[in-house]
C-alpha positions in Angstrom: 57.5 49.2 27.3 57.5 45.4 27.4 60.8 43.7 25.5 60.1 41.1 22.7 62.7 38.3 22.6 63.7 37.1 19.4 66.9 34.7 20.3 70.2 34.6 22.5 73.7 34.2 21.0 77.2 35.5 22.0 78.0 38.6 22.1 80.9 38.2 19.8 78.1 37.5 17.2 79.0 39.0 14.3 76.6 42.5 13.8 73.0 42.2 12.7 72.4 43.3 9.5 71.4 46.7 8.9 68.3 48.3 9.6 66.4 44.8 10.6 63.2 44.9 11.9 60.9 42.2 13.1 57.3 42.3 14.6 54.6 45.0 14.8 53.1 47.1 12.5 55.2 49.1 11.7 57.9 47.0 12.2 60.0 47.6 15.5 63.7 47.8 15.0 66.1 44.8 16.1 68.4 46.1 18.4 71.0 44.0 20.8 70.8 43.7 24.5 74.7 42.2 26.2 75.3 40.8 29.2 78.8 39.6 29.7 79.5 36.8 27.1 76.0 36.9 25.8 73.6 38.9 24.1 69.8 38.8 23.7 68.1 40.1 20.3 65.0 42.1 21.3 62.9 44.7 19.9 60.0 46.7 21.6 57.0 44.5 22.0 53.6 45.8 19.9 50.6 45.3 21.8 48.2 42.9 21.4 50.5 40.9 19.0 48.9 37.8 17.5 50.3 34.3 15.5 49.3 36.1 12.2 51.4 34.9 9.4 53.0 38.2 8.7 54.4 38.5 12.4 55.6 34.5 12.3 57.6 35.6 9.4 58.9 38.6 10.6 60.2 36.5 13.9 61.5 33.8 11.8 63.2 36.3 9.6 65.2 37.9 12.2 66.5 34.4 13.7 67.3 33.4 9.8 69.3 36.8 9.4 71.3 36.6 12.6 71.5 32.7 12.3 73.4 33.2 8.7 76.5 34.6 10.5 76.4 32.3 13.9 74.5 30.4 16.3 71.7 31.7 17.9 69.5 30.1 20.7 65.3 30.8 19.5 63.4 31.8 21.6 59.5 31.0 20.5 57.1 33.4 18.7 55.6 35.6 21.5 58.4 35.4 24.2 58.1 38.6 25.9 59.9 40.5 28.6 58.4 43.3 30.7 61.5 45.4 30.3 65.6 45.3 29.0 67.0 44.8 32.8 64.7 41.8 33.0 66.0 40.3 30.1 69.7 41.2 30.8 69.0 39.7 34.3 68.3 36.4 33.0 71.1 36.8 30.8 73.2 36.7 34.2 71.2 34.0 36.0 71.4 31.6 33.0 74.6 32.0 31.7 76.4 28.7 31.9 73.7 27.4 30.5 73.0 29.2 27.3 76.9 29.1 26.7 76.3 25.2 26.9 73.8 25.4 24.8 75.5 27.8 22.1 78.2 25.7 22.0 75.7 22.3 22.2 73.9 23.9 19.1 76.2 25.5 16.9 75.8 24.4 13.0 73.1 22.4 14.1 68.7 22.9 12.9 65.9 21.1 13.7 63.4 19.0 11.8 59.9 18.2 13.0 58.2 14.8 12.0 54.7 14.5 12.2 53.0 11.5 11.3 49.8 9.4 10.2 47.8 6.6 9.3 46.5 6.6 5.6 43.2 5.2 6.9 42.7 2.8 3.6 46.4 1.5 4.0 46.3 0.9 7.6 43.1 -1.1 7.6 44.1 -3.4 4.6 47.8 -3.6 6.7 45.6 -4.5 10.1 43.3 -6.9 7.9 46.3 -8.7 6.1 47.9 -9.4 9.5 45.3 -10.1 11.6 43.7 -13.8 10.9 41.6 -13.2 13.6 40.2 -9.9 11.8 40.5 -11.5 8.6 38.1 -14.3 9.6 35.6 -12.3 11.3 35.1 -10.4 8.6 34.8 -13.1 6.4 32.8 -15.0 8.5 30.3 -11.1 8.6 30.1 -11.0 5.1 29.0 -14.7 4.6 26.0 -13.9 7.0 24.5 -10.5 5.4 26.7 -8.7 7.6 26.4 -10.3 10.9 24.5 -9.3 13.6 24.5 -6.3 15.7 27.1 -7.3 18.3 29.1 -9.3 15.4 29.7 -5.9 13.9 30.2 -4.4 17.3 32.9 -7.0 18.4 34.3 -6.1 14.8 34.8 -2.6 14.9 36.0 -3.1 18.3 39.0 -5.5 17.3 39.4 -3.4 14.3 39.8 -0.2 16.8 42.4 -2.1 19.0 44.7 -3.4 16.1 45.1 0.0 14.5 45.8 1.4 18.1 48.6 -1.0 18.2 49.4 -0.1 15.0 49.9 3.6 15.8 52.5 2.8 19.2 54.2 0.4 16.7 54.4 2.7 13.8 55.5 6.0 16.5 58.3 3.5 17.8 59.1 3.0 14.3 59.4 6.8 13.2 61.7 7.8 15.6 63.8 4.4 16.3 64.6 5.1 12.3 65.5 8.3 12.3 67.2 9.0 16.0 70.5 7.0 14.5 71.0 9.8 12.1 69.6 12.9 14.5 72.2 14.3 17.6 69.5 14.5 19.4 65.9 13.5 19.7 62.6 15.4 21.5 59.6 13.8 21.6 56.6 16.7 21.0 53.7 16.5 23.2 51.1 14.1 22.3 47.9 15.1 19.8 45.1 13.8 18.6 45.8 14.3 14.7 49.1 12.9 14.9 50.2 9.2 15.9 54.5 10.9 16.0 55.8 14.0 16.7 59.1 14.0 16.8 61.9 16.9 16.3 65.5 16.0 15.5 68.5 17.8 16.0 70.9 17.5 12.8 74.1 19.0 11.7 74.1 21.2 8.8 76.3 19.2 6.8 74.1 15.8 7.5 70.9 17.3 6.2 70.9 15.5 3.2 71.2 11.8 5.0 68.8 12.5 7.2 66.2 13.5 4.8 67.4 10.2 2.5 66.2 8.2 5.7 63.0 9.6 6.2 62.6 8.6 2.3 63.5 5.2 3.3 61.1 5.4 6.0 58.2 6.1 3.7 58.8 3.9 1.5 59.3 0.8 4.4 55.9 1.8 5.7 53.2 3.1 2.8 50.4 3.2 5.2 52.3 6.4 6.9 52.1 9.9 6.0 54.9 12.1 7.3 54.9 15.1 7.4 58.8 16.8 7.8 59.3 20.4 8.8 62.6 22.4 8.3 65.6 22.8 8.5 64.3 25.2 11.3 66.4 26.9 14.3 66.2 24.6 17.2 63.5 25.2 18.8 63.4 22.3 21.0 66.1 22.1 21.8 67.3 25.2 23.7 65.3 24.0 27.1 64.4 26.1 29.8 67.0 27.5 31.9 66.9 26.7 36.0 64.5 28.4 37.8 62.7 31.1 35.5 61.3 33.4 37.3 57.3 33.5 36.5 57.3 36.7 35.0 60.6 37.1 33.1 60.1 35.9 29.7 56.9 34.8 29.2 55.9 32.6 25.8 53.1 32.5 24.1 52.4 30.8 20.5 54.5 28.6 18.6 56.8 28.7 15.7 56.8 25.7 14.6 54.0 23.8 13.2 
């Protein structure tokens, strides 16, 4: 039967609690795979296991129950093994660099930072400082509303500024926030989002890190940010060297 990863910590790692169980229906029992210095939590993996909110839970649960009593690295929803000795394996391959990573990582979470335009405050911010804009549409509204490649040439500038706008404003977001962040990955780019951004933070700085992203929204009103966590670092555990195409394969995403 395949091997469902949950996370990777030390094997000093205080004990899970007991009886914990994470995904599947029913749920299949946490147990604790060592190798050396390290020690993968893993359960059987269910078949045909889907995103569906109860099994996101149930993976987040375990990492917040082991995470409560030391570090662990998280390993994304749906990271599968297709056995224990594959798992222990890259245990062995990779172990300088999870125990970098432990130590890299310990009393540290993650915060994700999604943002966007308000579309009615960015265009009055784009009209306010752009004269050129300004007068055009002026100049539109004097006339009946222009003609057809007036209004064309308008949208078009209009388009352009708020595209600047968006590099500006993504510059912004995380030029703000990395000074308070150990660390700093950039999430890959999407259509609904002009920023998304996760930051590493230490436990104990939560509190002035979330005081700057309130500083943030209120030095830019046409923004809306959207902040996720504290969540285990997801991010920021990185792929080991060469992983071997079929050892722990990941599918899905914990974070939104």
């Amino acid at each position: 039967m395949s091997t469902y990863v949950y996370g990777i910590t030390a094997s000093s790692h205080s004990d899970l609690p007991k009886d914990l169980a994470g995904v599947g229906d029913p749920p299949r029992p946490v147990r604790v795979l060592t190798e050396g210095s390290l020690a993968a939590l893993v359960s059987d993996a269910p078949e045909d296991l889907r995103p569906k909110r109860r099994e996101l839970l149930a993976h987040s649960n375990v990492l917040a129950e082991a995470g409560a009593t030391g570090c662990v690295l998280p390993m994304r929803f749906g990271s599968v093994a297709p056995d224990d000795d594959t798992v222990t394996g890259v245990l062995a391959e990779r172990m300088e660099h999870y125990k970098e990573r432990l130590r890299a990582l310990d009393g540290k979470v993650e915060y994700n930072v999604k943002a966007t335009h308000a579309e009615e405050a960015v265009l009055h911010r784009v009209l306010a400082e752009n004269p050129e804009i300004r007068a055009m549409t002026q100049a539109n509204r004097q006339s009946g509303g222009g003609t057809y490649e007036d209004r064309l040439r308008l949208g078009e500038m209009v388009v352009a500024a708020v595209k600047a706008q968006e590099a500006e404003d993504a510059t912004d977001v995380q030029h703000t926030l990395e000074p308070v962040a150990d660390a700093v990955s950039v999430g890959p780019e999407s259509t609904g989002w002009l920023a998304n951004v996760s930051f590493l933070v230490a436990r104990d700085s939560a509190e002035t890190f979330m005081t700057a992203v309130e500083q943030l929204r209120k030095g830019h009103p046409h923004l809306d940010l959207r902040v996720n966590g504290p969540l285990p670092p997801y991010s920021f555990v990185e792929p080991g060297p060469a992983e071997p195409a079929d050892s722990m394969s990941g599918g899905g995403t914990a974070k939104g």
